[in-house]
N, C-alpha and C positions, 0 to 999 in steps of 0.2 A: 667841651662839655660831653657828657654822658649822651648817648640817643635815647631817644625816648622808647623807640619802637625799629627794628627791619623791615623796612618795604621791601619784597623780593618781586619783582617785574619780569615777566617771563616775555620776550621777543623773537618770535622770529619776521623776518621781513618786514619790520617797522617802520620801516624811514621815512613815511610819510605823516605819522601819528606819533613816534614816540617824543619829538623835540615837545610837541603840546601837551602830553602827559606831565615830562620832568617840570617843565616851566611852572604848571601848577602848581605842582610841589614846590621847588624852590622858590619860588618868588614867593612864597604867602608864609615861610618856614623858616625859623631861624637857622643860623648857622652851624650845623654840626647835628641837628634837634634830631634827623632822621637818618639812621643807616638806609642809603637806598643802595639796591643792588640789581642791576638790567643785566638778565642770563639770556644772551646773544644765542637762541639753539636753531643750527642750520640755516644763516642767514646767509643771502647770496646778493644782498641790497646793500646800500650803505647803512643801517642802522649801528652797525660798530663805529666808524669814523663818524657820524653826526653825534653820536653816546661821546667817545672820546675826545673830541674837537668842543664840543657847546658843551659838555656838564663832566666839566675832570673831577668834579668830588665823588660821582656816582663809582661804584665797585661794579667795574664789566667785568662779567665773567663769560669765555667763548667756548661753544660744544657744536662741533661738528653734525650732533644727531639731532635731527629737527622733533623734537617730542616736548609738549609744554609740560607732563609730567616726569619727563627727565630733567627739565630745564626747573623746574618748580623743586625736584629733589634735588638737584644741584645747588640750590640756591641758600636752599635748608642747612647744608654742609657748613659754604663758607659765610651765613650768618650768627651775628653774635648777639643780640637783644633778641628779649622779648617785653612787650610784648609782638607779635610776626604779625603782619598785617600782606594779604597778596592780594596783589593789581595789574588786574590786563592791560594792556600798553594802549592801547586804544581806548581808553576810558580819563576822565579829568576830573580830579578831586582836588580840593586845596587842604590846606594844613588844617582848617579848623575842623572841618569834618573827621581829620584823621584825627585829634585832638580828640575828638568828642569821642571816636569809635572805641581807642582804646583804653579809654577812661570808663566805659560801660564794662570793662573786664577788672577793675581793680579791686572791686570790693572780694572779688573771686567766687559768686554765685554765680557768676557766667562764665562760660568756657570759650565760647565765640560768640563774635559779633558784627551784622551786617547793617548796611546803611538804606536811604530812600533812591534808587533810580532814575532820574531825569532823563527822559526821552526825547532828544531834540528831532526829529521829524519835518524841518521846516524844507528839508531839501530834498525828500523822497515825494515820489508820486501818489493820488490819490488813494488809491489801491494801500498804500503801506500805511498811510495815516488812518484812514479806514480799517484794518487791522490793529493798530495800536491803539485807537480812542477805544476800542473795546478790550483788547489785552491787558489797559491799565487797570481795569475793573474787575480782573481776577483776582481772587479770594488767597491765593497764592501769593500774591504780595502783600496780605495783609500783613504777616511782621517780617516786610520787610523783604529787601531782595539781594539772596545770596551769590545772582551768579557776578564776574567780575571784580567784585573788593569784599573782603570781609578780613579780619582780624581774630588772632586765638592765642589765650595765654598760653606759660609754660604747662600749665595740667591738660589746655585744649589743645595742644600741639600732640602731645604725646597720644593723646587719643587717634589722632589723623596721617603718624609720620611713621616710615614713609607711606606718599602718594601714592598709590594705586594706578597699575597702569588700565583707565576707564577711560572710555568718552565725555563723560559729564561728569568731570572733577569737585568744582564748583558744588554739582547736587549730592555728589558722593558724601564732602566732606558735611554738608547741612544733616544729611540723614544718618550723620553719626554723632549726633548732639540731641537730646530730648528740646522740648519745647521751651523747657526751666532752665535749662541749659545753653541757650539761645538768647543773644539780647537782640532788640530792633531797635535803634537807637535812630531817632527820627532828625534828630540835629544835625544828622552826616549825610549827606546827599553826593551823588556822584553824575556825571554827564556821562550819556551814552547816545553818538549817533546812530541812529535809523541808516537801513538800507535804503539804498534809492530806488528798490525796483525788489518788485516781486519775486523777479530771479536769486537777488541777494538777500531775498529774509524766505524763500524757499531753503535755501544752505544753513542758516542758521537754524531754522525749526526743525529740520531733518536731523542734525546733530543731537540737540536738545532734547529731543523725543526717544531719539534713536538711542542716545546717553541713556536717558532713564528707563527705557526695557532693557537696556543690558542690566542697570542695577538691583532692578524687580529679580531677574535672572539671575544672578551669583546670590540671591536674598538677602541684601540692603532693604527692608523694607521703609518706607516711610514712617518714623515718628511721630508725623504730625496727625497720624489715623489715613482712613482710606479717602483715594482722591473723588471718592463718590460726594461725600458730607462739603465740601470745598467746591466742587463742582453745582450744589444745590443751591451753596449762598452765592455761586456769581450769577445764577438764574437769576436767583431774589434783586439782585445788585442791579441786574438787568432791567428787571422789569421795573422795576423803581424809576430807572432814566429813558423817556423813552426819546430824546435829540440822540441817542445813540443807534438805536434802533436800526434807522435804516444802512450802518455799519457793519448790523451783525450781522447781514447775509452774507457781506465778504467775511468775512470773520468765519464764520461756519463751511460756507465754501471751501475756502482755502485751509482751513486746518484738517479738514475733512480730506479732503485731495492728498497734502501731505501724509497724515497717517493711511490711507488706502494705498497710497504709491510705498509706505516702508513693506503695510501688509502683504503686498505682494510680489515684495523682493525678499520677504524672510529678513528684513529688515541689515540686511547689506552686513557690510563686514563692519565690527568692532572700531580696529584701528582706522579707519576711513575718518579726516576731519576737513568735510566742508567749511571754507571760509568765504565770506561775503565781504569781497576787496570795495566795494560800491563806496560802501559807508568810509572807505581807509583813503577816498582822493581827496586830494589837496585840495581846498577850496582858493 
């Protein structure tokens, strides 16, 4: 049969997360339904022989140079559908969700499309769940959350391709799409564990942050307007719940901490990609 759609999955050093990724997908997917393709970049784990050995339908592709934006324009090359759906290896979505997401691009008023988030959290320490009951209440995910899976037709592809070599790919690609341009397709939801420990959602936020002043910098501006207006309704949002409350001082704390420690390293080098291995052990 026809695919539907290209998952192109960018890995490096997966081997503890990518078997729970594919199994999503295969098991909840017909036969043939998805081009999936795992770009093996700079692995030195077994993530190749577990890709090869457990899911021989999958298209591994192997690169030497560890860069998820080489691995992600790699993948681009030797895929053949669209609509291109991309997904972090660390992340678990089933078919229906992918179902749904690129079904929000058919009518072709949308050029990309992103799904709902899920936060598992049950195996990080206070401190991190304490940060995320308040981070889910940002105004930022109101339509929806771009980073780790989202999909784009043939007309959104060409807008985004190739990758840009940035730190925050993910925001790169959002803030080249208007708001109309954009679907949030609330039907497709994806799992994402939580860091276990402060150290390991220190590394993530630092990326994340650090990604988006570089994109401010080369002048990506945000579409969605300034983040002052987004920042006012998660106040509103706040003050609304107040069982959250006593969350928000870590929450302020530690974002705080984070952007003063970028402020005064001149916010560190570009290609630098902290990862948080915490969230990636084997349960």
């Amino acid at each position: 049969m026809q695919a539907r759609a290209s998952i192109i999955i960018p890995a490096h050093n997966e081997a503890t997360v990518i078997s729970r990724c594919l199994k999503a997908i295969y098991d909840s997917s017909e036969p043939g339904e998805f081009e999936v393709l795992v770009v093996c970049n700079g692995c030195t784990d077994d993530t190749v022989s577990i890709v090869r050995k457990l899911f021989p339908l999958v298209r591994l592709l192997e690169t030497p140079i560890a860069s998820k934006v080489f691995a992600l324009n790699l993948g681009d090359t030797e895929a053949s559908c669209f609509p291109r759906i991309y997904l972090d290896a660390d992340l678990v979505v089933g078919a229906d969700s992918l179902r749904v997401l690129i079904g929000a691009l058919q009518s072709g008023e949308a050029l990309a499309a992103c799904g709902r988030m899920e936060i598992d959290a049950s195996r990080s320490n206070w401190f991190v769940q304490s940060f995320y009951k308040v981070w889910r209440l940002n105004s930022y995910l109101e339509k929806g959350k771009f980073g780790g899976l989202f999909a784009v037709s043939l007309a959104g592809h060409s807008r985004i391709s190739p990758f840009a070599a940035v730190t925050n790919d993910d925001e790169m690609v959002r803030r080249k799409f208007t708001t109309a341009e954009r679907a949030y397709v609330e039907g497709c939801y994806f799992d994402m564990t939580a860091p276990k420990n402060l150290s390991g959602l220190a590394k993530i936020r630092t990326r994340a942050i650090r990604g988006n002043a570089q994109l401010d910098k080369i002048g990506l501006a945000d579409s969605d307007g300034p983040a002052s207006a987004r920042f006012v309704r998660f106040l509103l949002r706040l003050l609304q719940r107040p069982t959250v409350w006593p969350a928000l001082a870590i929450y302020i704390a530690f974002s705080s901490f984070i952007r003063a420690k970028l402020a005064f390293s001149g916010y560190g080098e570009a290609d630098i990609w902290e990862r948080d291995d915490s969230s990636r052990e084997l349960i």
